[in-house]
C-alpha positions in Angstrom: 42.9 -16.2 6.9 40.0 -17.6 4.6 39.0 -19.2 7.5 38.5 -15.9 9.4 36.9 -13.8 6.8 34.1 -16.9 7.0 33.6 -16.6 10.0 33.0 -12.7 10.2 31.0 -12.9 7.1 28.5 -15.8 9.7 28.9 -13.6 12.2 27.7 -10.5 10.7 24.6 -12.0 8.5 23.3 -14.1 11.6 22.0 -11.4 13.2 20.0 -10.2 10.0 18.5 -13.5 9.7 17.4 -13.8 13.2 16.2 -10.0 13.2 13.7 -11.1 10.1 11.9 -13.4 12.4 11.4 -11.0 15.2 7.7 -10.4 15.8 6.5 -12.6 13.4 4.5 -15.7 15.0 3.6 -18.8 12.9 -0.1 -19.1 12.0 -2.5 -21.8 11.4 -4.6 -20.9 8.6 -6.3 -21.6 5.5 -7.5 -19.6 2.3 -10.8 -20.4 0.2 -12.5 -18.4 -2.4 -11.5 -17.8 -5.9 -11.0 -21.2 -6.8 -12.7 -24.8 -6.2 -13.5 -24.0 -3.2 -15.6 -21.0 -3.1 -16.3 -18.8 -0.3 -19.9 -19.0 1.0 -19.8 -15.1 1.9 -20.1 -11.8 0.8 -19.5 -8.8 2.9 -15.7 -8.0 4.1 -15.5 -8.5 7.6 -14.0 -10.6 10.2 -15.5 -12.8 13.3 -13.8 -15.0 16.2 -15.6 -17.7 17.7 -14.4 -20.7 19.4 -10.3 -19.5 18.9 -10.8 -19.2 14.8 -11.0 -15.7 13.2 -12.8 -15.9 10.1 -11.6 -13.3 7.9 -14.1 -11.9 4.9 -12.0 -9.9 2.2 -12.3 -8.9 -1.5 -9.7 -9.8 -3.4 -8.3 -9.8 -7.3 -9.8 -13.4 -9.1 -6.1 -13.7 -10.6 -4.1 -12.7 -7.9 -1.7 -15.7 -7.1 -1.8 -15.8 -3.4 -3.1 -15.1 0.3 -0.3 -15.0 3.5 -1.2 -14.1 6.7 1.7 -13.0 9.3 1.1 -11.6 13.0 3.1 -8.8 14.5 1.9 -7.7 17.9 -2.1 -7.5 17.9 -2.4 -7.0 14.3 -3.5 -10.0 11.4 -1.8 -8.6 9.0 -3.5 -9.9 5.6 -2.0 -9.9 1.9 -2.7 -10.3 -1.7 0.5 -11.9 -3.4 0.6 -11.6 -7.4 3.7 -13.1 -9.0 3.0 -13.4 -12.4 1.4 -9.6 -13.2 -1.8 -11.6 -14.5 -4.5 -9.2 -13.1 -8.3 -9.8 -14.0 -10.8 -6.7 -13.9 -12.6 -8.7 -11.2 -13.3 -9.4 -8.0 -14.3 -12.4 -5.5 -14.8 -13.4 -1.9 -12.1 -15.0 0.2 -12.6 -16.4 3.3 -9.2 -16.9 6.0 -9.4 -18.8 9.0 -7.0 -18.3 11.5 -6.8 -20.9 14.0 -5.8 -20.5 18.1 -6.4 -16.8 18.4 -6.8 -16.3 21.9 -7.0 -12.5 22.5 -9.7 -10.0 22.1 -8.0 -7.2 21.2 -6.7 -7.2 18.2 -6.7 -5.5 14.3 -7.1 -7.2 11.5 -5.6 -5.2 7.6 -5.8 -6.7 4.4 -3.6 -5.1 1.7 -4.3 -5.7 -2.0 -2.2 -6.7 -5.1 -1.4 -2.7 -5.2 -0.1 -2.4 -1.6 -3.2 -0.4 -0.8 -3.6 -1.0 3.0 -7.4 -1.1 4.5 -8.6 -2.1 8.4 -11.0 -5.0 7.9 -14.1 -4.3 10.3 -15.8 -6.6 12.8 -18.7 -8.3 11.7 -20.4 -8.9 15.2 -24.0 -6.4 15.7 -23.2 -5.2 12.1 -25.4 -5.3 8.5 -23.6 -8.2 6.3 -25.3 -8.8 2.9 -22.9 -7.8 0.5 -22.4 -5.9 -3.1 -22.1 -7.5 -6.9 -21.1 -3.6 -7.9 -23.1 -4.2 -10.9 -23.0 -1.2 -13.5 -26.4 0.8 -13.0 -27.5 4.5 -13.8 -30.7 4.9 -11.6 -32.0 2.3 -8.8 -33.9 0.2 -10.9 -31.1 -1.2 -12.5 -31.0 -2.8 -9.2 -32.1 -5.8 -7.8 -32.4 -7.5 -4.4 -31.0 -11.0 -4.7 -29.8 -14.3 -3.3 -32.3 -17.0 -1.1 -32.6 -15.2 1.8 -32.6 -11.4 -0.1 -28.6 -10.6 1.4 -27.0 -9.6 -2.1 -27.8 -6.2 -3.9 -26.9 -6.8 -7.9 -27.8 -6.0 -10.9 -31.0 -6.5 -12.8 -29.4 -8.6 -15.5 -27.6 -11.3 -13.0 -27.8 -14.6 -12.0 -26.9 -15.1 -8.6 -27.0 -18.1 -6.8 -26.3 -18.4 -2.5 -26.7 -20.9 -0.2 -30.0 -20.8 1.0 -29.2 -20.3 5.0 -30.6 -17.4 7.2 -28.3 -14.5 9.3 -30.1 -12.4 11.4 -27.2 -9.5 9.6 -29.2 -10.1 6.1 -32.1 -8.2 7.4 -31.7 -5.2 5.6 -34.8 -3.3 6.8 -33.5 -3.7 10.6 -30.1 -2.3 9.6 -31.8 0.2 7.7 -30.4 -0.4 4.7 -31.4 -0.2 0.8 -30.3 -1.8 -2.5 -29.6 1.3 -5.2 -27.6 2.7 -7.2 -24.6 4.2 -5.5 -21.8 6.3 -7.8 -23.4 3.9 -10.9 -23.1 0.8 -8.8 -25.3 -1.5 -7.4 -24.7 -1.9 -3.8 -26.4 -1.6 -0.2 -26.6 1.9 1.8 -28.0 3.5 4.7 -31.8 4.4 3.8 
């Protein structure tokens, strides 16, 4: 009789285990940012060349984790936090999905909070990025970095790589560094 109740117990969680699986295909891909290895970009975004999406995303410094899972065209991106140790700040990762082969496709990120966002492709599109600095008019505001991509604050340091993208040119794009909602940050012009 034990034997039997086993056996129906197997039977019924098998399919359970086999049903979590469904959809989900196993990724090659890495994480940098936020730690030794820093990300050496600054606007969220992705961009496929070559069979490797290169995911941009904004994410919580203390957050304890990035996954990355695939269900039908859609990356689907997320920021794991174990431990409930949340900073009040930000910083650049960058994901590389290897051996994507189609074109169409979506790519999500959701944050620590569950809060779902489409991440946008990068390709014919302005990419110099934000420090959100605290500002109350536009000359708290500074255009930064070697090549003029980041819009910060006055009173910071900020150090790039010194490396030119046709995407930092802010005047082609039509773009301005100001003060925004009393942040520093790129907009239209």
């Amino acid at each position: 009789m034990k034997r039997y109740i086993l056996l129906l117990m197997i039977a019924l969680a098998l399919p359970l285990c086999i049903q979590s699986n469904i959809g989900k295909e196993k990724l090659n891909y890495s994480v940098t940012g936020c730690g030794a290895q820093k990300a050496s970009y600054g606007v969220e975004g992705y961009e496929l060349s070559d069979g490797v999406l290169t995911v941009h995303v904004m994410r919580n410094c203390c957050s304890d984790e990035i996954v990355v899972e695939k269900s039908g065209n859609e990356y689907r991106i997320t920021e794991k936090d174990s431990d409930g140790e949340i900073c009040k700040c930000n910083c650049m990762s960058t994901v590389e999905i290897r051996g994507v082969k189609e074109k169409d496709f979506r790519v999500t990120f959701t944050d620590f909070n569950g809060e779902v966002r489409e991440v946008k492709n990068l390709e014919g599109e302005f990419c110099g990025w934000s420090t959100y600095a605290e500002c109350r008019t536009d000359s708290d505001c500074k255009v930064a970095g070697c090549s003029g991509q980041v819009c910060a604050g006055v009173k910071e340091d900020i150090v790039t790589t010194c490396e030119w993208k046709e995407c930092f040119d802010a005047k082609k794009y039509g773009m301005f560094c100001g003060c925004v909602n009393n942040q520093c940050q790129w907009a239209q012009s």
